[in-house]
N, C-alpha and C positions, 0 to 999 in steps of 0.2 A: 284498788290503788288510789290514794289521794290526790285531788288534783288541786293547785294553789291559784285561785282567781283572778288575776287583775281587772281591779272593779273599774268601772266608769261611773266619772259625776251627772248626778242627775241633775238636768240642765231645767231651768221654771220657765213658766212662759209657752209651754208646747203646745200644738194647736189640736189635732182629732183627738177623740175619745177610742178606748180602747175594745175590743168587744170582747164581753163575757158575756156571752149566751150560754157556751156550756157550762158554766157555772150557775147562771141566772134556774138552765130548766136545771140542775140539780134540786134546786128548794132550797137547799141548806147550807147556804152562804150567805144569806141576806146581813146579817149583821157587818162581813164582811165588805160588803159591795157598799154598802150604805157607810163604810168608814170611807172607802174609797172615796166615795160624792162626796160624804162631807170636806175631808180635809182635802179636796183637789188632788185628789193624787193622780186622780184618772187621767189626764194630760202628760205627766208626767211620769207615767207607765209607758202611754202611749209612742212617748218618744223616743222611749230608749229601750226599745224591743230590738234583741229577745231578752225574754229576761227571762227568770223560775220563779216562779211566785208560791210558796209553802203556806196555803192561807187553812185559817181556822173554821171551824167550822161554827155552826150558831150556837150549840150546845158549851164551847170552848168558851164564845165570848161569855153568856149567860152564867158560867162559874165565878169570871172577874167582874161583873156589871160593876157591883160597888165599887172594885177598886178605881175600875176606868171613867168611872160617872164623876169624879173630880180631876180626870185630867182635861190639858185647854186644847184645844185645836190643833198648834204644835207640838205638844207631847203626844195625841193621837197619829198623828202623822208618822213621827218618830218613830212609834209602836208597829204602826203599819208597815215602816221602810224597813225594819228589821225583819220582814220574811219575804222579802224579795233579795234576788239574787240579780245583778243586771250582768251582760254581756253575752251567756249562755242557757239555753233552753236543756234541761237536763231530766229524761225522760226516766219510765222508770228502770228500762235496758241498760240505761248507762250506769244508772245506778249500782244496778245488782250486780254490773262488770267491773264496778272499779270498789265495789267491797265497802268501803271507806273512804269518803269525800270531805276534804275541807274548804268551805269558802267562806267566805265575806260579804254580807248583806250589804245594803246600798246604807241601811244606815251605822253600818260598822260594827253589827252583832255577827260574831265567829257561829258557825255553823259545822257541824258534825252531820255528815249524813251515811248511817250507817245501814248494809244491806246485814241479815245474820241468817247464814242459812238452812240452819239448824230450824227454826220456827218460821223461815220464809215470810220474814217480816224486817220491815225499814221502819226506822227511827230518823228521827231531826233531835237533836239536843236531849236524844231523850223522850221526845213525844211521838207518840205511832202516829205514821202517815197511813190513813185508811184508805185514801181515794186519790187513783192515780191519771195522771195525762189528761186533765181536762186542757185541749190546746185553743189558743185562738190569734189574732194576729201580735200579740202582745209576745207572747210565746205559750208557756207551761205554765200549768199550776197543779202540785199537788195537795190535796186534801188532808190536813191535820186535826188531832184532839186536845191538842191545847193554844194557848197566845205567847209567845215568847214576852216574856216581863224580865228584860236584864235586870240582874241577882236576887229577883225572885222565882219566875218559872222558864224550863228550857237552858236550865245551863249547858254550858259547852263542856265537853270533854274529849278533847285531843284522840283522832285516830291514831290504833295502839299502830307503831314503828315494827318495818320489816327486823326479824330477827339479828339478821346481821349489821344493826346497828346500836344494837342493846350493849357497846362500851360506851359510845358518843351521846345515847340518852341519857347512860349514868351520870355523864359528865355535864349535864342543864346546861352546857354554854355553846351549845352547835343545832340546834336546834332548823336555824334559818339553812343552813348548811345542808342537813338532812331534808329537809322540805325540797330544797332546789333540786338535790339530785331525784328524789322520789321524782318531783313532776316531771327533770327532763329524760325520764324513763330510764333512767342510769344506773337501777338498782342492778338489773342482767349481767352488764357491763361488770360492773363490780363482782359481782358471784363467780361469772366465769373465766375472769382472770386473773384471779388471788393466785401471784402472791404480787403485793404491790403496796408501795408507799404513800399514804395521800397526807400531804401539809393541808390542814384543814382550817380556813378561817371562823374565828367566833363568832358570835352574834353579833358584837359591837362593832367586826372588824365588817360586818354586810349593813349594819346599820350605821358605820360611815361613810359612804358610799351609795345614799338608798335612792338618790338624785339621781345618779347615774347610772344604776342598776335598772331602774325600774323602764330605760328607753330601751332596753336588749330586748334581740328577739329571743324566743326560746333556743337555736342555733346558736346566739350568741354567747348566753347564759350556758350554755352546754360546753362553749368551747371555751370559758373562762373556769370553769369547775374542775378540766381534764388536762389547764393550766396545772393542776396543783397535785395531780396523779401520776408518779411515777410505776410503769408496771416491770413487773417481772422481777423484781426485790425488793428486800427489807430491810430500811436503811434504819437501822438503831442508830441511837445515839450516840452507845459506845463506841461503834464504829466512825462516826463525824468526831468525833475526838480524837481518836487513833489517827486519824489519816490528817485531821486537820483542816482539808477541804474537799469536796465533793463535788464533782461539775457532770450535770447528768443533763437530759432531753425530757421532758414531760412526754404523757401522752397528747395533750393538745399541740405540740410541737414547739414548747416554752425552753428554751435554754435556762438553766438555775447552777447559778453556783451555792451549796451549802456548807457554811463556815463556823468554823468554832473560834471565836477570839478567845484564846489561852489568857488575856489580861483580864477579859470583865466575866473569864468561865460562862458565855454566853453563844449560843446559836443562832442562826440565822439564816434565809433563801434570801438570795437577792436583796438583801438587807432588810428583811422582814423577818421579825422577831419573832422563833419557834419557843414557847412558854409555857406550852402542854407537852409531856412527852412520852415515846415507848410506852401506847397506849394499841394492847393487844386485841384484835376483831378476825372476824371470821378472811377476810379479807386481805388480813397485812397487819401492818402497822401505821399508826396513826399518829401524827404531830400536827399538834395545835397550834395554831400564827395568829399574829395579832393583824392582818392587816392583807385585805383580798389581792390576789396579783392579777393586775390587768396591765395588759397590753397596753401602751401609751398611756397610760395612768399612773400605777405606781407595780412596784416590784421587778423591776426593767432588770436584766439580766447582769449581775456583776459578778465577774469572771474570778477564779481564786488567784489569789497572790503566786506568783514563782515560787515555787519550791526552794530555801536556803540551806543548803547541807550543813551540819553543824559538824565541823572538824576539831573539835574538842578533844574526843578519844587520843586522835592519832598528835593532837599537841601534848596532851598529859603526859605522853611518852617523853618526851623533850630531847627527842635524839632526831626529829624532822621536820625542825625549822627551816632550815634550806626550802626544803618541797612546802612547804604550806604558804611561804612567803613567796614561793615560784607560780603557785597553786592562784593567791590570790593577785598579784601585779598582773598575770598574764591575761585573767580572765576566765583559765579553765575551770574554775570553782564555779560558773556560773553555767557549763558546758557540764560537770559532774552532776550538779543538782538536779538541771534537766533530766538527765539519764537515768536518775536510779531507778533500783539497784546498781552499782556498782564494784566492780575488783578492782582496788586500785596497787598498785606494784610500786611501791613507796620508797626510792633510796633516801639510804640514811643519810645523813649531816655528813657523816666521812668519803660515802660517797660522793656528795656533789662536791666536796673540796676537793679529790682527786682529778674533778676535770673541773673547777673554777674558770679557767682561762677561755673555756670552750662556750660555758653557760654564760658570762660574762658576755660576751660576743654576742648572743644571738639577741636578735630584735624582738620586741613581742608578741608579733604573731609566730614567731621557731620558736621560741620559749614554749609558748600555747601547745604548738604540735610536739613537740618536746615531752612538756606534760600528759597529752594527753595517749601518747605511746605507750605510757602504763596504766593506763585506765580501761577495762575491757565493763562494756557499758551491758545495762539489760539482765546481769544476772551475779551471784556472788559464787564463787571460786573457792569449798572447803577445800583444806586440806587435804580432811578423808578423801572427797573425790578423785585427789590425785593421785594418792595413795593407791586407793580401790584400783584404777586405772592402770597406774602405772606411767601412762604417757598421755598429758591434754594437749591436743592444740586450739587454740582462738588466734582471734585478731582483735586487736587493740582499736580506740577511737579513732588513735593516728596511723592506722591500716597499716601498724607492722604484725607480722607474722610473728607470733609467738610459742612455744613447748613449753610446757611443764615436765619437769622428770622427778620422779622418784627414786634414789637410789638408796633402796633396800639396805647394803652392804653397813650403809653409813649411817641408814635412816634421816636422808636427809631429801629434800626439794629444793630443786635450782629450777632458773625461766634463762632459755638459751642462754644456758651455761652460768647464769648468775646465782648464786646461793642466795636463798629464801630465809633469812634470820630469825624474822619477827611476824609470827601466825595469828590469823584470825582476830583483828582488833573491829568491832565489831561499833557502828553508826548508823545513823540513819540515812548514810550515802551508800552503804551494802557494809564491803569487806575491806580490809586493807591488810596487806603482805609485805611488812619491810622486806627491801633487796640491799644488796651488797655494792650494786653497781648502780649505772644510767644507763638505759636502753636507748641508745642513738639509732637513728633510720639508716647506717651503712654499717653495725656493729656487728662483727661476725657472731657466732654461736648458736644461732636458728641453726638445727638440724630439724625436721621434719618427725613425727613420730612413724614408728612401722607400721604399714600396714597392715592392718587384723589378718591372720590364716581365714582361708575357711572354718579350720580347726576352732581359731576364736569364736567366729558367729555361730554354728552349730553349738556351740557351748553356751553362748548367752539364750539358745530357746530353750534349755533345761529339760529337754525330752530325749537327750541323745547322753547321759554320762556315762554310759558303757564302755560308747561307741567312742566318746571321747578318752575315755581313761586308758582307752586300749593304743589311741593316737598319741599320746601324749605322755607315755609311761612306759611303753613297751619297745626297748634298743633298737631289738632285733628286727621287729615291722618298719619305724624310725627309717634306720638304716637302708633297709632293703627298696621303699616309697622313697626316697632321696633319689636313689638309684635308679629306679624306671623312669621317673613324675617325667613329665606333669601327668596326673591321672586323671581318672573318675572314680568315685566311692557312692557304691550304693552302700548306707548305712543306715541297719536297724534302728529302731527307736528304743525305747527302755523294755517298752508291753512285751516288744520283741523277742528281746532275750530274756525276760521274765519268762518266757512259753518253753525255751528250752534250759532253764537254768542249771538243769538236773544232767544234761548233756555237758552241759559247759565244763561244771565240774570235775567233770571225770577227764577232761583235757591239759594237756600240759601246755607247755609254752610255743612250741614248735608247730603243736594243734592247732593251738590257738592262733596264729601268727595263719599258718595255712586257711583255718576259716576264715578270716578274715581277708585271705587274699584271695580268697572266692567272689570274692564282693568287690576286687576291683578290678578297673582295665586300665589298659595304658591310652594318654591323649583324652582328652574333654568333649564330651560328648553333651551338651545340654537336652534338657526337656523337648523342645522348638525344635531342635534336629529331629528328632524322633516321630512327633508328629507331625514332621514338614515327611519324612521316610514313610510310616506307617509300621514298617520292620523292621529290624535290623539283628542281627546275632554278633557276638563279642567275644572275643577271648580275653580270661582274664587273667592276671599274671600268673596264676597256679598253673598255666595250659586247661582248664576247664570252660567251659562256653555260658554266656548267657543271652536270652532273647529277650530284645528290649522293643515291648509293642505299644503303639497307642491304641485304646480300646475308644471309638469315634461314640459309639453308644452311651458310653459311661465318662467319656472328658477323661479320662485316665490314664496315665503309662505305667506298663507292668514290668518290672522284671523277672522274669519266669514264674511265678504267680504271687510272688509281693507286689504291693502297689506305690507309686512315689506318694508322698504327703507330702515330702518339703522339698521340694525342686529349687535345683539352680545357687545354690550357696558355693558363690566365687569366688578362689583370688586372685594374683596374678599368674597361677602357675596350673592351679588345680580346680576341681569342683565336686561338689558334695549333694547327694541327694537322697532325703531320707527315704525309708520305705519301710511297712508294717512287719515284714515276717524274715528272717533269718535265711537266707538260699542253702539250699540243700545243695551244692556241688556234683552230686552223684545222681541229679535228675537231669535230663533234656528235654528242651521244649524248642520246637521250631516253629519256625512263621509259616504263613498259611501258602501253603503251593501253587493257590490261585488268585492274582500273579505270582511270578519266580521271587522267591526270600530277594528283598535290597539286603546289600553287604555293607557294612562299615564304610563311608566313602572316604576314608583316611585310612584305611587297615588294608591286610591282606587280606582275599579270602580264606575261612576260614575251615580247614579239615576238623571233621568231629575227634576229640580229643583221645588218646591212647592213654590214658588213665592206667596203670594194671587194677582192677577191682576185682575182689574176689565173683566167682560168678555165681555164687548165693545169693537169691534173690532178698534187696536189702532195703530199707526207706528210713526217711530222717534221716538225724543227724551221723545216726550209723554210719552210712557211707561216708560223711566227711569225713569222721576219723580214719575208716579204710583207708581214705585217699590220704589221706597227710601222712598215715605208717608208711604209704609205699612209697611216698615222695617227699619225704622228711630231707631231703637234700634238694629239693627243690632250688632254681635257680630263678628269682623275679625277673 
């Protein structure tokens, strides 16, 4: 991992000398040591320990003699400052841990120092480091085969970039960017929470700001970077266009509004210019900004504009002037905007002149509630849905009770009792519904819609249309359930009667009617009574019995060896409760003797049924048809 230096100035004038002994008993630095003495550096080593010192060795110098035998004192010095590293002593464990190291000599030569594991060998700019840790109070020195001579020997070559940054190295302008997050170990971070958005400042936008940067601690630096990371999505562009504005939370806990000015076709965070963009990484996505956001500094949090409904659609109509002109004097167009999505229930022009004299009268804030009676906020209102339905009810902004009806006959949609003219005009405020009338707050025509059968919600779980077509189609069952209710219906599922369908078949209407009254009892027995009982037996309108158990082992209630799966489907009369297998009528099954059977606590007790059944012994559905021939007059 590369680590980014901050150097310290080497300060003149220091006072002890530094000690290389371990270097002196090497042998093979003298050339080295003796640049030291010459050009003074040795005080000013001494002073700003620790440092890392990458020195050459004699053979190294002895290659450049000629060249360095015309430089002065100060270019020797120069030469020398460029393999020293000040603030950190960097051994060779650290080295080979962090792979790839970049710093900054004291005399402002870029340093590569690479570990390669393959040949278990370190480089400096290129040149092998052969000799490692010689330490002493200075800090480190390791041992090198060449002298760094900027742009002639030891050039720099940039540690290669973790993978998942190879869109932002493409792009040459992020650079400082990617350095910062590498040092404050944020690469992790990044990998293990993709998916995530980071506005990314350029180089120029860290190299305005390098004053100020450069006093952060590492914490600080960390939490300006995490400033500009949004996680958990990916904000395209296209999307900040669509929507117009954006108002999110960084991970560093930055509020950021991001805007699209429609005038200059231009983006923006906190009015910081995004100018790179829908740039695809392992990570997310990436937008490029001109300009770092810090905290009390610049990028300061601006909020998106209110939302302005454009009612244009519903004016091109030119039949609801009234309502747009009511819409804006009151105020409510700025209560719509807030809200969307919106359904707004729009009378026409002819309706508000029918009650002129009434809307005239009201002051602005009844105007306001007025208007905002036809506005149902949060969501849009097709058509189809109501259709589909049949009957919606909502509540409006101005908390009246609203229905929608469908009337089939007519093919038409009314809203308590007002007819629905003009469908689906479609804004950026949602939906709008011209009506016929004005919904006043004491208007009659709220009826409430019916509520669902059981019959309905067993129907919407799609695992019972049997069981329903048989409820819902069939006179004679109809009829006769009218007659007893309120019930209980244990009711097969589909798998159900798929297992006997070949019995079914062979049944006629009065069969059919009969099995199916095997399945039920008179009075509502839920799930929770059963296992508040443990047992209970039933009679069901056929005169046949069922035992209704909870199994404590298995969480289960049976009836007579079906099991429920869909418990407790209510309405206000009846209840419905699925179960796996079809009741065989012609079986008995009793609760357990030890304790005494609990009876129905709302029934009589129950005499085991006089059925006439042939006495051939019989199983399945057989017997039901038995029983329904013999009691084809059956009385529910």
């Amino acid at each position: 991992m590369k680590t980014t230096i901050t150097l310290l100035a080497l300060a003149l004038g220091a006072a002890s000398a530094a000690d290389f002994t371990s270097a002196i008993d090497k042998g093979i630095y003298t050339s080295l040591l003796q640049l030291v003495n010459d050009t003074d550096a040795e005080a000013l080593i001494d002073a700003n320990a620790p440092l890392t010192i990458f020195g050459p060795k004699d053979a190294a110098f002895s290659v450049i003699s000629s060249l360095l035998s015309g430089y002065t004192i100060d270019q020797l010095r120069d030469v020398l400052l460029d393999h020293v590293v000040a603030g950190v002593a960097l051994d060779s464990a650290a080295i080979v841990e962090q792979v790839c190291t970049e710093v900054e000599t004291v005399g402002g030569l870029k340093l590569a120092i690479k570990f390669e594991a393959a040949a278990s060998s370190v480089t400096v700019n290129n040149i092998p480091v052969t000799d490692f840790n010689m330490e002493g109070d200075f800090g480190i020195m390791h041992g090198i085969e060449g002298v760094f001579v900027e742009g002639i020997l030891g050039q720099f070559e940039p540690c290669p970039k973790p993978p998942i940054f190879d869109p932002l190295v493409a792009k040459g302008a992020y650079s400082t960017l990617i350095d910062l997050l590498i040092d404050t170990g944020s690469v992790s971070t990044l990998e293990s929470n993709a998916p995530m958005t980071i506005f990314g400042p350029k180089d120029s936008a860290f190299a305005a700001i390098s004053e100020y940067t450069v006093e952060l601690s590492l914490e600080e630096v960390q939490g300006t970077l995490l400033n500009h990371v949004i996680l958990g999505e990916e904000i395209l562009t296209g999307t900040i266009i669509s929507e117009g504005c954006i108002e999110r939370v960084t991970a560093g806990g930055l509020q950021v509004g991001i805007l699209f000015d429609s005038a200059t076709s231009s983006l923006s965070i906190n009015g910081v210019t995004v100018s790179d963009f829908n740039v695809n990484a392992d990570f997310g996505i990436f937008q490029g900004i001109d300009q770092v956001m810090v905290q009390g500094l610049q990028g300061e949090f601006i909020p998106c504009p209110p939302f302005e409904a454009d009612f244009s659609p519903i004016r091109n109509r030119g039949i609801y002037n009234a309502l747009l002109n009511s819409i804006e004097s009151s105020g409510a167009d700025i209560d719509i905007s807030a809200s969307a999505p919106v359904t707004i229930l729009g009378p026409n022009d002819i309706a508000f002149a029918d009650v002129a004299n009434i809307i005239n009268g009201l002051n602005q804030q009844d105007l306001k509630d007025t208007i905002l009676r036809h506005a149902i906020v949060g969501e849009t209102i097709e058509a189809a849905d109501i259709v589909e339905a049949g009957c919606l009810e909502k509540v409006t902004a101005g908390g009246l009770d609203v229905a929608f009806r469908y009337n089939q006959t007519l093919d038409q949609v009314d809203v308590n009792g007002i007819i629905v003219s003009d469908i689906g005009i479609v804004g950026d405020y949602g939906l709008f519904h011209g009506i016929q009338g004005v919904l006043f707050e004491n208007s009659p025509g709220y009826v409430p819609c019916p509520a669902p059968t059981f019959v309905d919600l067993v129907e919407e779980t799609g695992n019972y249309t049997g069981m329903v077509n048989f409820l819902l189609t069939n006179a004679q069952l109809q009829q006769e359930l009218a007659r007893v209710g309120p019930v209980t219906i244990f009711g097969p599922d589909d798998a159900a009667f798929a297992a006997v369908s070949s019995d079914l078949a062979q049944a006629n209407n009065t069969q059919l009617v009969t099995i199916i009254g095997g399945h039920v009892v008179q009075q509502v027995y839920t799930a929770e009574q059963v296992v508040e009982l443990g047992c209970v037996i039933l009679r069901t309108v056929i005169g046949t019995t069922v035992r209704i158990m909870y199994i404590e082992d298995e969480g289960a209630v049976m009836v007579n060896d079906a099991k429920v799966i869909l418990p407790n489907i209510q309405d206000e009369t009846s209840i419905f409760h699925g179960i796996d297998k079809v009741i065989d009528s012609g079986e008995q099954f009793d609760c357990p003797q030890t304790p005494e059977p609990t009876r129905a606590p709302t029934a009589p007790v129950i005499p085991r049924p006089t059925v006439p059944l042939s006495s051939a012994p019989r199983s399945g559905l057989s017997i039901v048809f038995a029983a329904s021939i013999a009691i084809a007059a059956f009385v529910l």
